[in-house]
C-alpha positions as CSV (number, residue, x, y, z in Angstrom):
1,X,14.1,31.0,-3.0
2,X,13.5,27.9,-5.4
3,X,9.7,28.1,-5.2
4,X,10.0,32.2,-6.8
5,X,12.3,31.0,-9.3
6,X,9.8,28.4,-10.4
7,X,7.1,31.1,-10.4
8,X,8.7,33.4,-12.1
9,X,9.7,31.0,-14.8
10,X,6.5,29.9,-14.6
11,X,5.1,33.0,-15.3
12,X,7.6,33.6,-18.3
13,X,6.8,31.2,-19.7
14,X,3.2,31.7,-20.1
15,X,3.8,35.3,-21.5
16,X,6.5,33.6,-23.8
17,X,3.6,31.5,-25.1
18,X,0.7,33.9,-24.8
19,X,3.2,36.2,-26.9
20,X,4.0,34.2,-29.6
21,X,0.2,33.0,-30.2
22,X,-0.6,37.1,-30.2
23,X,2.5,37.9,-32.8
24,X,1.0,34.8,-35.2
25,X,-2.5,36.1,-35.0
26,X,-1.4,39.8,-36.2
27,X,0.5,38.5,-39.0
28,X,-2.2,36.1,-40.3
29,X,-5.3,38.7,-39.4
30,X,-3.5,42.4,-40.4
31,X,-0.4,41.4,-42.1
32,X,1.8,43.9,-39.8
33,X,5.1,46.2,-41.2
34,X,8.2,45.9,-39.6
35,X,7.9,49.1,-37.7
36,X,3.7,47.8,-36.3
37,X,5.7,44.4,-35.5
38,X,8.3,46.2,-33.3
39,X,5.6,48.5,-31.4
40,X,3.7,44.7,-31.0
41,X,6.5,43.6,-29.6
42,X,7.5,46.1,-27.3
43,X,3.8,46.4,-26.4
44,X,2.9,42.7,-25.7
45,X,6.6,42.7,-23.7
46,X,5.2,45.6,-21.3
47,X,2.1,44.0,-20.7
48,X,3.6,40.9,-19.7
49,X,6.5,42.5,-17.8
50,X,3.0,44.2,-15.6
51,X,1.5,41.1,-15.2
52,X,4.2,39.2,-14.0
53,X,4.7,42.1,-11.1
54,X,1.4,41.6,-10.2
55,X,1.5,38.3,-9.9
56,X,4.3,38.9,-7.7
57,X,3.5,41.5,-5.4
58,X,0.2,39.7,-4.9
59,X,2.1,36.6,-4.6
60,X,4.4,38.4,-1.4
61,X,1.7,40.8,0.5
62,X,-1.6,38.5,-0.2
63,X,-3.7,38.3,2.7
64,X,-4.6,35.1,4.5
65,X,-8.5,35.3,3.8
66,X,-9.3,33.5,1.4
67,X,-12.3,35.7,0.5
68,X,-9.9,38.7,0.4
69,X,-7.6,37.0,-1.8
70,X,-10.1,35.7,-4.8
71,X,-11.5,39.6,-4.7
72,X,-7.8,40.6,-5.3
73,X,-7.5,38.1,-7.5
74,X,-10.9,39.1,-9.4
75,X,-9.6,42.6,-9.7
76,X,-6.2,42.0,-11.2
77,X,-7.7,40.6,-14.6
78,X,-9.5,43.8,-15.4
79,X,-6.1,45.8,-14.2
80,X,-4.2,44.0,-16.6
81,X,-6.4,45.0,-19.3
82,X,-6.8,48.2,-18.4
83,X,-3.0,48.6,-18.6
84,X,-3.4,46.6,-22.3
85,X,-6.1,49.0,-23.4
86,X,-4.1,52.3,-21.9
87,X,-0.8,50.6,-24.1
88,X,-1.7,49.8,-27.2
89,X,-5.0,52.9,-27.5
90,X,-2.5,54.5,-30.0
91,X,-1.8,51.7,-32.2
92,X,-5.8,51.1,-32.5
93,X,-6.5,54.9,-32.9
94,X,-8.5,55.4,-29.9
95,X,-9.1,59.0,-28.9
96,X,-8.7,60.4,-25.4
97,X,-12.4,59.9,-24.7
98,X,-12.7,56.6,-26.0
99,X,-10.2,55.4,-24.0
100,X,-11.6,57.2,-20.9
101,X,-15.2,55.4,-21.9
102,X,-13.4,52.0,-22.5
103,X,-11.9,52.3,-18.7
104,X,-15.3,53.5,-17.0
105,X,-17.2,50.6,-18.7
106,X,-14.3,48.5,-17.6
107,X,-13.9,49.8,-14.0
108,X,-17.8,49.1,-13.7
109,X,-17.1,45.7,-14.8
110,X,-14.4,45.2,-12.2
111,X,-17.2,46.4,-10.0
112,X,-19.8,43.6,-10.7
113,X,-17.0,41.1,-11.1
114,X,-16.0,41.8,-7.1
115,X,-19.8,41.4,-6.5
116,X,-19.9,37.8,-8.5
117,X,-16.8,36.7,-6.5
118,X,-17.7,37.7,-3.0
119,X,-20.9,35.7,-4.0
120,X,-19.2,32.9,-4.6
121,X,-16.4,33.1,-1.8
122,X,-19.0,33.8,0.6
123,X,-20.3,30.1,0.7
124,X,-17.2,28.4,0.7
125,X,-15.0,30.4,3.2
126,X,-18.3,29.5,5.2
127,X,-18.1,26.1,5.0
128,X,-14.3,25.9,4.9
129,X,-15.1,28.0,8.6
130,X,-17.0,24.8,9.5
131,X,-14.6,22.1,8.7
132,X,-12.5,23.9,11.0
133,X,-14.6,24.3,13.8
134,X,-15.3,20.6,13.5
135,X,-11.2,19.6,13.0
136,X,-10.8,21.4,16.4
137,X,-13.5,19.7,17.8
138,X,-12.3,16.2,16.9
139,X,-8.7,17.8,18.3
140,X,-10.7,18.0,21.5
141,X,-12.0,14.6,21.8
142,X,-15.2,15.3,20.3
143,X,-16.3,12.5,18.8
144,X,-19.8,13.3,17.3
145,X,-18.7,16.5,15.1
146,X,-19.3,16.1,11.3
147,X,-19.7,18.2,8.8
148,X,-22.1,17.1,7.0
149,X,-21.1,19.2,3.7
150,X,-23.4,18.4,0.6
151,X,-21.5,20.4,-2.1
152,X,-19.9,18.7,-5.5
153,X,-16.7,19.8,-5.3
154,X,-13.2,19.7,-3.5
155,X,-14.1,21.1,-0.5
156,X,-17.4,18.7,-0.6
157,X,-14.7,15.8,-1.1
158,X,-12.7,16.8,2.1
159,X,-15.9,17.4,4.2
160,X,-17.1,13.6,3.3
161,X,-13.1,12.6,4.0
162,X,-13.3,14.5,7.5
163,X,-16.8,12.5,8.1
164,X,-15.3,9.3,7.2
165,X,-12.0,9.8,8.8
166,X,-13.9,10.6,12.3
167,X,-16.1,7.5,12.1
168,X,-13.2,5.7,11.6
169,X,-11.6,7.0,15.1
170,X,-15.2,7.0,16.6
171,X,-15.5,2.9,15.7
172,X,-11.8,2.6,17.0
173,X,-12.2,4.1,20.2
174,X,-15.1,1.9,20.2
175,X,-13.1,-1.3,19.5
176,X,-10.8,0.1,22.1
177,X,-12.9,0.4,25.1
178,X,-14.3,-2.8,24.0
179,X,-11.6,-4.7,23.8
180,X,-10.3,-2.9,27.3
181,X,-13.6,-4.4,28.5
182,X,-13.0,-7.7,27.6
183,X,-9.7,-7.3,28.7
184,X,-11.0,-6.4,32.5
185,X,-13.5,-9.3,32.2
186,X,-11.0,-11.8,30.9
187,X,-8.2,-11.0,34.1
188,X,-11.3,-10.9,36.6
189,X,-12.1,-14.6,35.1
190,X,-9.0,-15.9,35.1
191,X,-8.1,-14.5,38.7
192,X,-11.7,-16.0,39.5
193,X,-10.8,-19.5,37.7
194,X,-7.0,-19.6,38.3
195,X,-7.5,-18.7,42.0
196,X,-10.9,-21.0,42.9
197,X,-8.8,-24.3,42.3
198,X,-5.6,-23.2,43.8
199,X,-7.6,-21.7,47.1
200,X,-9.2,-25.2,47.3
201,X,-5.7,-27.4,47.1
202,X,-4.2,-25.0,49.7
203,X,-6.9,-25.5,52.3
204,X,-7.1,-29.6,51.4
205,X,-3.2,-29.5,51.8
206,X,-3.3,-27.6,55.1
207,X,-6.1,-30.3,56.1
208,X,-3.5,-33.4,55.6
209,X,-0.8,-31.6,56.9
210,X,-2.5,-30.5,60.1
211,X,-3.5,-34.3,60.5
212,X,-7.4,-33.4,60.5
213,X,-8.1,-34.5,57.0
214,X,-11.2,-36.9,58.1
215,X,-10.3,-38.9,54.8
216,X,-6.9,-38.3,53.6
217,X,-8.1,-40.7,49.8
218,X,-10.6,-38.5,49.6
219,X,-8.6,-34.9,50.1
220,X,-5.9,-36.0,48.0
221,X,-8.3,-36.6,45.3
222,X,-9.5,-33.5,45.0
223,X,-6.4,-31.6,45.0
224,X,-5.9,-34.2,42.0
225,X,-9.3,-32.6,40.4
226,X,-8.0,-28.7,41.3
227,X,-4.9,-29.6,39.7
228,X,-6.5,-31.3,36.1
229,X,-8.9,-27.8,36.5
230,X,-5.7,-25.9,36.4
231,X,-3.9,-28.1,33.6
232,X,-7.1,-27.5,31.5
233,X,-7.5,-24.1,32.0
234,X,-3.9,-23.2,31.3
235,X,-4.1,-25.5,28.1
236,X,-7.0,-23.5,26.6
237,X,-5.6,-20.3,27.4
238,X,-2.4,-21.8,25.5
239,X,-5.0,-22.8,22.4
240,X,-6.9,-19.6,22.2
241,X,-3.5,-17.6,22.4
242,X,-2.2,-19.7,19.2
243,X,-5.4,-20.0,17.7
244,X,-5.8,-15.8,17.7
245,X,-2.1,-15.8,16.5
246,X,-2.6,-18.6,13.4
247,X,0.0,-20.7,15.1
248,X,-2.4,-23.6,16.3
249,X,-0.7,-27.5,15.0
250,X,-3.4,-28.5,12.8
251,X,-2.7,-31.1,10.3
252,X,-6.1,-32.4,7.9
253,X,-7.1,-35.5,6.8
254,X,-8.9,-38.4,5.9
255,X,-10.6,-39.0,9.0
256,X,-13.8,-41.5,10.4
257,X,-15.8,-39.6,12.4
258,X,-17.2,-42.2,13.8
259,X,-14.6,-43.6,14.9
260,X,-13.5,-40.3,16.9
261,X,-17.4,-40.8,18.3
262,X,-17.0,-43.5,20.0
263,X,-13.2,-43.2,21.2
264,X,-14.8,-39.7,23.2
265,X,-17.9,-41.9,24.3
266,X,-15.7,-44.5,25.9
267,X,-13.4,-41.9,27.3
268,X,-16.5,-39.8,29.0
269,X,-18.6,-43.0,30.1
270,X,-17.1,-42.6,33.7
271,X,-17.6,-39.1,34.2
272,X,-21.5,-40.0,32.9
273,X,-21.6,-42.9,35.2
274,X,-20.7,-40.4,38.3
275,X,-23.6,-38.8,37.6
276,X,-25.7,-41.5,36.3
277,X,-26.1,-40.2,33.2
278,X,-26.7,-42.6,30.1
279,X,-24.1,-42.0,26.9
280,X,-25.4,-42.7,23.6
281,X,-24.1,-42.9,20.2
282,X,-25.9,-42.8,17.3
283,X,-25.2,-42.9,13.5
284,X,-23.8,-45.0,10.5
285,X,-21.1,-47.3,10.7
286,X,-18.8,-45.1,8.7
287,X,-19.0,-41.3,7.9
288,X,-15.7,-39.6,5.9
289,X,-14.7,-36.5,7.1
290,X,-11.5,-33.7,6.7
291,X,-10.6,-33.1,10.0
292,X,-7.3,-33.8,12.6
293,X,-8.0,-36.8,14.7
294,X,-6.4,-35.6,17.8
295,X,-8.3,-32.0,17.9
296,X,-11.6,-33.5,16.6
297,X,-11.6,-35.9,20.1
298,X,-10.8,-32.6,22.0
299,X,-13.8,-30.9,20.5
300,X,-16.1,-33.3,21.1
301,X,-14.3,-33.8,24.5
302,X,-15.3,-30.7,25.5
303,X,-18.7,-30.5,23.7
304,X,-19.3,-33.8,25.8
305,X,-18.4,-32.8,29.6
306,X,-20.3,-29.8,29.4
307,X,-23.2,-31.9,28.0
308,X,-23.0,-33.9,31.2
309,X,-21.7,-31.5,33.5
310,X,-25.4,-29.7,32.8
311,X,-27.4,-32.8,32.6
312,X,-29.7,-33.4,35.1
313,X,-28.7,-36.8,37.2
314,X,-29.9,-39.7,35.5
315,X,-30.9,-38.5,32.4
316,X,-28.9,-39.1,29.2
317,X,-26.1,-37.3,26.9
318,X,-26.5,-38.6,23.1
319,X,-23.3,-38.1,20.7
320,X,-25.7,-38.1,17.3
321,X,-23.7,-38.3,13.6
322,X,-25.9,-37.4,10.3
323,X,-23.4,-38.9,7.5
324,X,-25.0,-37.0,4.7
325,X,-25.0,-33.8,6.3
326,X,-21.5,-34.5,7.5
327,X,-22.5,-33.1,11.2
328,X,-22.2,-33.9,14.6
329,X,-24.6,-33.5,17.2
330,X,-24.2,-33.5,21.0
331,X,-27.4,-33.1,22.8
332,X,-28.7,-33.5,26.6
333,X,-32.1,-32.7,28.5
334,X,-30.5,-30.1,31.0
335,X,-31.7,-26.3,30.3
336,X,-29.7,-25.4,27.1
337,X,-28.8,-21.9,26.3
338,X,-30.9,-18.8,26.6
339,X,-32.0,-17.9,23.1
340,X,-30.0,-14.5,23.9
341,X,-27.2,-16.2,24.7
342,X,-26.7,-18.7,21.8
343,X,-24.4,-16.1,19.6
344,X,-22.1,-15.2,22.9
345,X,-21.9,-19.0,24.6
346,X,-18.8,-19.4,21.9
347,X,-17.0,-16.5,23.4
348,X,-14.1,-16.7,25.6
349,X,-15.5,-16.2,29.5
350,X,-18.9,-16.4,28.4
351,X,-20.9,-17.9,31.3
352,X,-24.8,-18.4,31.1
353,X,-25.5,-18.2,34.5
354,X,-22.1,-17.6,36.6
355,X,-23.0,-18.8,39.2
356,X,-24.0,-21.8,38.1
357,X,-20.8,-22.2,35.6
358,X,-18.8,-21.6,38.8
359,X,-19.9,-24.4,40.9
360,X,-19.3,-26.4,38.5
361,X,-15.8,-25.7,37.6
362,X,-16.1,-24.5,34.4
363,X,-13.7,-21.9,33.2
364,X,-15.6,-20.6,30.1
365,X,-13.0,-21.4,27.7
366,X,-14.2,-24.7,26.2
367,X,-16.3,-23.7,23.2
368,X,-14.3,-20.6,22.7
369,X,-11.9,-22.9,22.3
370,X,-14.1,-25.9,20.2
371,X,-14.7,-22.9,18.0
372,X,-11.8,-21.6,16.8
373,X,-10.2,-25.7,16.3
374,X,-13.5,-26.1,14.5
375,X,-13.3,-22.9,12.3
376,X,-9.3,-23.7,11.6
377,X,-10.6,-27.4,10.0
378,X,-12.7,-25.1,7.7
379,X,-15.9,-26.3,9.3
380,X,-19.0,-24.8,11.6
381,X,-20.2,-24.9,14.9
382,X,-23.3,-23.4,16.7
383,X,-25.5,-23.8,19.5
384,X,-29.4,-23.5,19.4
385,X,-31.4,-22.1,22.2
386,X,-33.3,-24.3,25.2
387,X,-35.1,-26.4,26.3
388,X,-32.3,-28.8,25.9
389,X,-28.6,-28.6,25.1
390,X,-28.1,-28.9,21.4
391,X,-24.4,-27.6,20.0
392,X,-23.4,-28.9,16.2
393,X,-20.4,-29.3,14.5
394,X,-20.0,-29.7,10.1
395,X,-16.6,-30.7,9.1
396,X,-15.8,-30.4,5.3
397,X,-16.2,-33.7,3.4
């Protein structure tokens, strides 16, 4: 009920104005009497009262084709001048068959008019009928419906918002089985890392308690190994989760690289020495660096062991600062990564070869994790393909 009252006033007040700018062009043009500005009146007040019923009647019975509508619409401007011209033939002394002629020339212009329109409607209740076929095709699931409009105009502006709108739920459904993916990849790793470790302490601890451990140091040494496998892979879970939710401890500073260098070098010597492997550090004596002590060493820690743990026996791992360029370097003689592989190997549960990564313990977390301490400090890492092991890390100076 409030939305006719607003029309109707609406309306109203368009005749209201459309009157008075009629009633001030007859008294500056033909200088009316009293009794022409009375018949104006009553005249313009009948047109308007005509127009305004139109408006309403078309306003309560219009049809719901559009195309139906603007032809309606097209033909109620030439009723309400026919009604005009039928009013007010007396006042401009128009004879019976000059009114008659007036209304056939007008009638024929309603005629072309309809035409015009239905031209013009014909296109757009056409591709109007295509942006709905393609909204109910989306509704369905269908993914790859577009509409592909090229018009300059609204309904060109809605088609390119329907596009853009369904390549935005195309890339996240995209997003969405990927990260489902990972998801299924990251449970089967961790099942696979968590349950490797844990399968290998319950069979040693069977062993001892059976009494048929052949060499009970030995047994309990490995469970000691399962367990640290354990410890590590629960702590870099722990990292990534606060790294992914900005909630990693990371405090900057002043810090000697070198002297981070050789504090990892002295802590890996005896894992290198089980394998034989030769640990070299190279660089100035001092090189300046923004960077937390404490994750720095776990970084390189990491960047280190895996240098080793893919080195062949004998050969050697070489920690390698360039002070100018503020980077570190930690290269071996083992393989190295696949040159396909570089841009994935800093991904959580990335494995190389898996095989290979699982025989020797690793979970896949290490440079996932290196990376995102690394990008937190406001610095870079990377990895460059084979042969040889080559990972680098820039710190801010």
């Amino acid at each position: 009920m409030r939305r006719w009252t607003q029309l109707i006033i609406a309306l109203a007040a368009l005749a209201t104005l459309a009157g008075i700018a009629a009633t001030v062009a007859t008294e500056v043009v033909m200088v009316p009497t009293s009794s022409e500005r009375t018949q104006l009146i009553a005249l313009l007040v009948s047109i308007a009262a005509v127009s305004i019923t139109i408006a309403v009647v078309f306003r309560l019975f219009a049809p719901r084709s559009l195309t139906r509508r603007m032809l309606i619409a097209a033909i109620s401007g030439p009723v309400v001048v026919a009604v005009a011209l039928s009013a007010g033939s007396r006042s401009m002394f128009l004879s019976e068959h000059d009114l008659q002629f007036l209304l056939i020339l007008l009638a024929f212009a309603t005629v072309l008019g309809i035409g015009v329109m239905h031209t013009l409607a014909l296109p757009l209740t056409e591709d109007l009928a295509r942006l709905t076929e393609v909204a109910r095709r989306v509704g369905e699931g269908d993914l790859e419906a577009r509409a592909e409009l090229e018009r300059m105009d609204e309904v060109g502006d809605l088609a390119a918002a329907i596009d853009s709108m369904v390549d935005q739920i195309a890339s996240s459904r995209a997003a969405r089985d990927e990260a489902e993916r990972e998801r299924s990849i990251t449970l089967a790793s961790l099942s696979h890392d968590a349950r490797t470790p844990l399968t290998s302490m319950r069979l040693a601890t069977e062993a001892l308690i059976d009494g048929v451990a052949p060499d009970p140091d030995r047994y309990l040494r490995t469970i000691a190994s399962d367990i640290d496998a354990v410890e590590t892979l629960i702590a870099d879970l722990f990292t990534i989760g606060q790294l992914e939710a900005g909630r990693l401890e990371i405090t900057p500073g002043p810090v000697d690289a070198m002297n981070t260098v050789y504090d990892v070098a002295e802590c890996m010597a005896p894992i290198a020495a089980e394998k034989s492997i030769s640990l070299m550090v190279s660089g100035p004596d001092e090189v300046s660096v923004i960077a937390d002590s404490s994750q720095l060493h776990r970084v390189l820690s990491n960047l280190v062991a895996n240098a080793i743990r893919h080195s062949p026996i004998g050969e050697s791992v070489c920690i390698d600062v360039d002070g100018a360029m503020r980077r570190i370097s930690v290269l071996d003689n083992g393989a190295g990564f696949d040159a396909d592989f570089v841009n994935e190997a800093f991904q959580p549960f990335r494995r190389q070869d898996e095989a290979r990564e699982r025989s020797h313990g690793g979970a896949g977390l290490g440079l996932a994790v290196s990376k995102g301490i690394i990008e937190a400090l406001d610095g870079k890492i990377w990895a460059e393909p084979g042969p040889g092991g080559a990972v680098h890390v820039e710190l801010p100076a």
